[in-house]
N, C-alpha and C positions, 0 to 999 in steps of 0.2 A: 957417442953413446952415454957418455959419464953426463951428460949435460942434461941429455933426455932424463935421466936416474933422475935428476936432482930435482929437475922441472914437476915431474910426475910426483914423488916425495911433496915437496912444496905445494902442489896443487888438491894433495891428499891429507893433508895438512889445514889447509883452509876449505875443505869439506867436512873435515872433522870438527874444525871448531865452529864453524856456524849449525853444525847437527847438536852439538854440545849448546851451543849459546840461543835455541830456539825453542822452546819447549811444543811439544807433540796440542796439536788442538782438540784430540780427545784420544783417549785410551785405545792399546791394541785391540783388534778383536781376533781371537784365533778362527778359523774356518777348517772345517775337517771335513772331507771327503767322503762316503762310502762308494767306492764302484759297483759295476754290477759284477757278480761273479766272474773272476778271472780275465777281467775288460778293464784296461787301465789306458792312462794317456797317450795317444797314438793310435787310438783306436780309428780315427778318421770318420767319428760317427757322435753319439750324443755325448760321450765325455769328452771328446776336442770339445766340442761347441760350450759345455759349460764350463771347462777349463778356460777359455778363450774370455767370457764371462766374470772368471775368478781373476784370470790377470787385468780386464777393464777395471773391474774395483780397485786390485791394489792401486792400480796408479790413481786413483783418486781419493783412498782412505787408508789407514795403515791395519793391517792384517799381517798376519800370519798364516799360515799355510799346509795343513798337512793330508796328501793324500794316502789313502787307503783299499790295497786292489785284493778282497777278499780271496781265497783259496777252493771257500765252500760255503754253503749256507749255513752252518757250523760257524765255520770262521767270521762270518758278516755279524750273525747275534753275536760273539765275544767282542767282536770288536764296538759294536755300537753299545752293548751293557756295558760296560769298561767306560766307555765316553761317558755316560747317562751315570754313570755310579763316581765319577771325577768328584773331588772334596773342591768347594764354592774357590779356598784360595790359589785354583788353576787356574779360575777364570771364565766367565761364562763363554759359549762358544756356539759358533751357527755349524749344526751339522749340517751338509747335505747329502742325501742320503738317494743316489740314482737307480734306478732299474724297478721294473713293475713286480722282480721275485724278490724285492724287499719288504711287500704292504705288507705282508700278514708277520714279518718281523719289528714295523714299527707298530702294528697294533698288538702286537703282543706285552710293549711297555705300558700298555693301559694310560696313559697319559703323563709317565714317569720319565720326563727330560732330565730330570737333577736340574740343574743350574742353564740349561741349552736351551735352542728353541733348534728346531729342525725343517731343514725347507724339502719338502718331498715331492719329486720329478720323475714323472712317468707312473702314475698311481693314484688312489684316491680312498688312502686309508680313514680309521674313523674322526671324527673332530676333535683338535685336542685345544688346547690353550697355550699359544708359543708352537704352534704346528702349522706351517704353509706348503699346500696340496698344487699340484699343477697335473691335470690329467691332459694327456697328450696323444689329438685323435689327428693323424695325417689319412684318410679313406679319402678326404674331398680332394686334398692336394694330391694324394697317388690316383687320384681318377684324372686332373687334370694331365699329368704324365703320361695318362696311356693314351690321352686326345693326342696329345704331342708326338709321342713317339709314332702315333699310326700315320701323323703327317710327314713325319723323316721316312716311313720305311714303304720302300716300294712292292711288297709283296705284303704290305699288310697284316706279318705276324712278331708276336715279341713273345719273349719269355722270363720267366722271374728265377731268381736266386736269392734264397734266404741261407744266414749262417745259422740260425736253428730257429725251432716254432716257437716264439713266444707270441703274446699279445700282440706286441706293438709290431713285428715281421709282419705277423698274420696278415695286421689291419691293411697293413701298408700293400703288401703282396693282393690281397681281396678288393684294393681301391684302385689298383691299377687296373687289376682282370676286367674290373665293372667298365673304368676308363677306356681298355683297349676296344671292350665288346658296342659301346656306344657308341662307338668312332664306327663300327663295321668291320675292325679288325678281329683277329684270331692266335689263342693264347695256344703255345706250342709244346711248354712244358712250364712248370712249378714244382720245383725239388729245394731241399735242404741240404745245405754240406754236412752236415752233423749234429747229432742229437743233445751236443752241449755248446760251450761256450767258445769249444775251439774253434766253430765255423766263422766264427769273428775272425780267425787270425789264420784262416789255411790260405795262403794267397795263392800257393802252386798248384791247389786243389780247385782253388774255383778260376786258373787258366783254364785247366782241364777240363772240365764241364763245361765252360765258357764257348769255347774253342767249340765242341761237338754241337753243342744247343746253336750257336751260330749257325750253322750247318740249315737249319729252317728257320730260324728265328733274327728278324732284324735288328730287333731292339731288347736289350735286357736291361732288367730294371734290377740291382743289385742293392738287395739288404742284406749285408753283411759285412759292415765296417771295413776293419782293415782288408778283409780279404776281396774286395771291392777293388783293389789296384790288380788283381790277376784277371779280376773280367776285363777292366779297361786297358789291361797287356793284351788281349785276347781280342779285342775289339782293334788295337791300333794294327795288330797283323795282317788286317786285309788293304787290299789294297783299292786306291781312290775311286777307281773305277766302281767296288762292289763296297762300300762303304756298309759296315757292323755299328753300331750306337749302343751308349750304355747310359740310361738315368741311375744319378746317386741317391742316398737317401741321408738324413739329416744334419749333412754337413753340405757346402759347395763343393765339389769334388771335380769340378772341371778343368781345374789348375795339372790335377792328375791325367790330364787328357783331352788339352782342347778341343783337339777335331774331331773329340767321338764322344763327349760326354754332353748330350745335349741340353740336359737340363739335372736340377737334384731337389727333391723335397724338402723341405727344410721347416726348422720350429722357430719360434723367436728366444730356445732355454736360454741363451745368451745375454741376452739382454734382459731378462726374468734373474738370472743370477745376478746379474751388476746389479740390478734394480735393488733385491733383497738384501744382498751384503752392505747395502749403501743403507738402508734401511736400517738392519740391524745395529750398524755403529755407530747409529745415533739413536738408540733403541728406542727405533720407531715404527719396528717389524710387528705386523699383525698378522692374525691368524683366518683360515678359512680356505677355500679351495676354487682354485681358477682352473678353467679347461682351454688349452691351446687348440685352436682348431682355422678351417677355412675362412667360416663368416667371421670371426673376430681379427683375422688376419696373423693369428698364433701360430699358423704354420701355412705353407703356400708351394709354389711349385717355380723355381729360381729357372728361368732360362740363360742359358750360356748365352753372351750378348752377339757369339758368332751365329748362331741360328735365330737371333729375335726377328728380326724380319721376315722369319720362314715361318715362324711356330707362335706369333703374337698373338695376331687376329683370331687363330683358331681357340687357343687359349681361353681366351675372354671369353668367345663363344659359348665356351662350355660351361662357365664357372658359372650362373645360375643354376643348371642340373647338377654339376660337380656337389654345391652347398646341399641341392637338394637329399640328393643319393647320401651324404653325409648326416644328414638328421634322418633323415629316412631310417638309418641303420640304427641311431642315438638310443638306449636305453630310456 
C-alpha cells in the first residue's frame, strides 16, 4: 500500500510539473449555462445532449464550466442580467442560454451582452451582434416515428406523453400524430403530466399513465425527459408475447430500454455546442440564426439498431412526405 502512496505521489508530481512547465495555447474561456426552468443535468433530454456537447469541447479546448438550473422565470432574468452586467476583468464568456421560455428574456437585453456573446438553443430571438440562434424543429423526424412505430405495433395504435405544453413538446407530439395517421394508424390518447416543469421529472407519474394508455395503445412516443424512464418501466412490464414500445425524444434513450425503445428523435445541439465553444476560443464565433431540422439533417429519427432491419425501409420511405409535412407547417 505504502508503495502505491508513493508511486501515485510521484506520478502527481510529474503531472504537475509538465502542467507548470507548458504554457496553455490560448486563454480560458468560461461557459455558463442557463437551463430551462427547473430542468438541469440529468434530465435525459436536450440539456444531457448539450451537456454532452460541453464536455466534447472541454477535451479539446480549455474552459471553464458553470451550470445554472433557474428556480423561476424571475430567477432565469437575474441570473443572465448578473452575467451580462459582469465588469470585462472576469472575462468574456459564451453563455448558453437553453429553452424556447427564454426568448423574450434574451430579447429583453436589447442587445446588451456586456462582454459575452450568447448561443441561443431552442428559439429564435431578435438579431444581435455576438448572438447565435438555433431554432429546433423535430415535426419531420416525430412523423417519421409514428411511420415506425405503426410498423412495430400490431393493432395499429400509439399514444403520446408530454411532460408539459411547450413549443417544442407540442411540435414533437403534432409530428408524430401526423406520422402515426399517414401510416394508417390511430392515436389513442395525447395528455400532459403537468402544467409545469415538473412533468420532466415525475417518473412514478408517467409509470402510471404509461401502464393504463398501454391498455389500447402500442407505441408511446414520450416527451418528457427524465420522466421518460417510468414509460420505458411500464413498457418493459409486459411480457414477449404482447410486447409495449416507447419512442424517446432528444436524446438516445434506448440504452434505457433496449427491447422496447425503438427508436428516439434526436437534434444534432450536440455537436452545434462543441462546434460554437471551439469557435468561441479562438474568437471566431459569429452571429445569426440556424434552424435544426429534417432536410438539413439537424434533427432525425435514430433507430435502435435491434429493430433496424424491421423499421429501415419503411423509414426511408417516408422521409420525402415526412420533409414535406415539415415545411408544409414552416412559418
Amino acid at each position: 500500500m505504502k508503495d502505491k502512496s508513493i508511486r501515485a505521489l510521484v506520478l502527481l508530481c510529474i503531472l504537475l510539473s509538465c502542467a507548470a512547465c507548458e504554457p496553455r495555447l490560448q486563454p480560458v474561456l468560461p461557459v455558463r449555462m442557463l437551463c430551462p426552468v427547473g430542468r438541469g443535468p440529468g434530465d435525459l433530454s436536450i440539456v444531457d445532449e448539450v451537456t454532452k456537447g460541453i464536455s466534447l469541447a472541454w477535451m479539446q479546448t480549455s474552459i471553464t464550466v458553470e451550470f445554472a438550473v433557474p428556480e423561476s422565470p424571475d430567477d432565469a432574468r437575474r441570473l443572465l442580467e448578473s452575467w451580462a452586467l459582469m465588469p470585462k476583468e472576469r472575462r468574456a464568456a459564451l453563455v448558453i442560454a437553453l429553452g424556447h421560455e427564454h426568448e423574450a428574456l434574451v430579447d429583453s437585453l436589447q442587445c446588451q451582452f456586456g462582454y459575452n456573446q450568447i448561443l441561443f438553443l431552442d428559439g429564435s430571438p431578435s438579431s444581435c451582434p455576438g448572438l447565435m440562434t438555433a431554432e429546433i424543429r423535430t415535426f419531420g423526424s416525430s412523423f417519421l416515428a409514428g411511420v415506425a412505430a405503426m410498423e412495430a405495433s400490431e393493432r395499429k395504435t400509439a399514444a403520446a406523453i408530454g411532460g408539459m405544453s411547450t413549443a417544442h413538446v407540442d411540435e414533437s407530439i403534432e409530428g408524430f400524430v401526423a406520422g402515426v395517421e399517414y401510416a394508417g394508424g390511430r392515436i389513442t390518447a395525447r395528455e400532459y403530466l403537468a402544467q409545469d416543469s415538473t412533468g420532466f421529472a415525475s417518473e412514478p407519474l408517467a409509470f402510471q399513465r404509461a401502464a393504463e394508455l398501454f391498455e389500447e395503445a402500442d407505441v408511446i412516443i414520450s416527451v418528457a425527459g427524465a420522466s421518460s424512464l417510468g414509460v420505458i418501466e411500464a413498457a418493459l412490464g409486459f411480457a414477449e408475447e404482447d410486447r409495449r414500445y416507447v419512442i424517446g425524444l432528444d436524446a438516445d434513450q434506448s440504452v434505457h430500454g433496449v427491447r422496447v425503445v425503438i427508436g428516439s428523435v434526436t437534434t444534432n445541439m450536440k455537436r452545434l455546442t462543441t462546434d460554437t465553444i471551439l469557435a468561441a476560443s479562438k474568437k471566431e464565433m459569429g452571429s445569426g440564426a440556424l434552424t435544426l431540422d429534417l432536410e438539413n439533417g439537424g434533427s432525425d429519427f435514430l433507430i435502435n439498431m435491434l429493430f433496424e432491419s424491421q423499421l429501415r425501409a419503411v423509414v426511408e420511405e417516408a422521409r420525402s412526405a415526412a420533409q414535406a409535412a415539415e415545411q408544409a407547417r414552416t412559418p
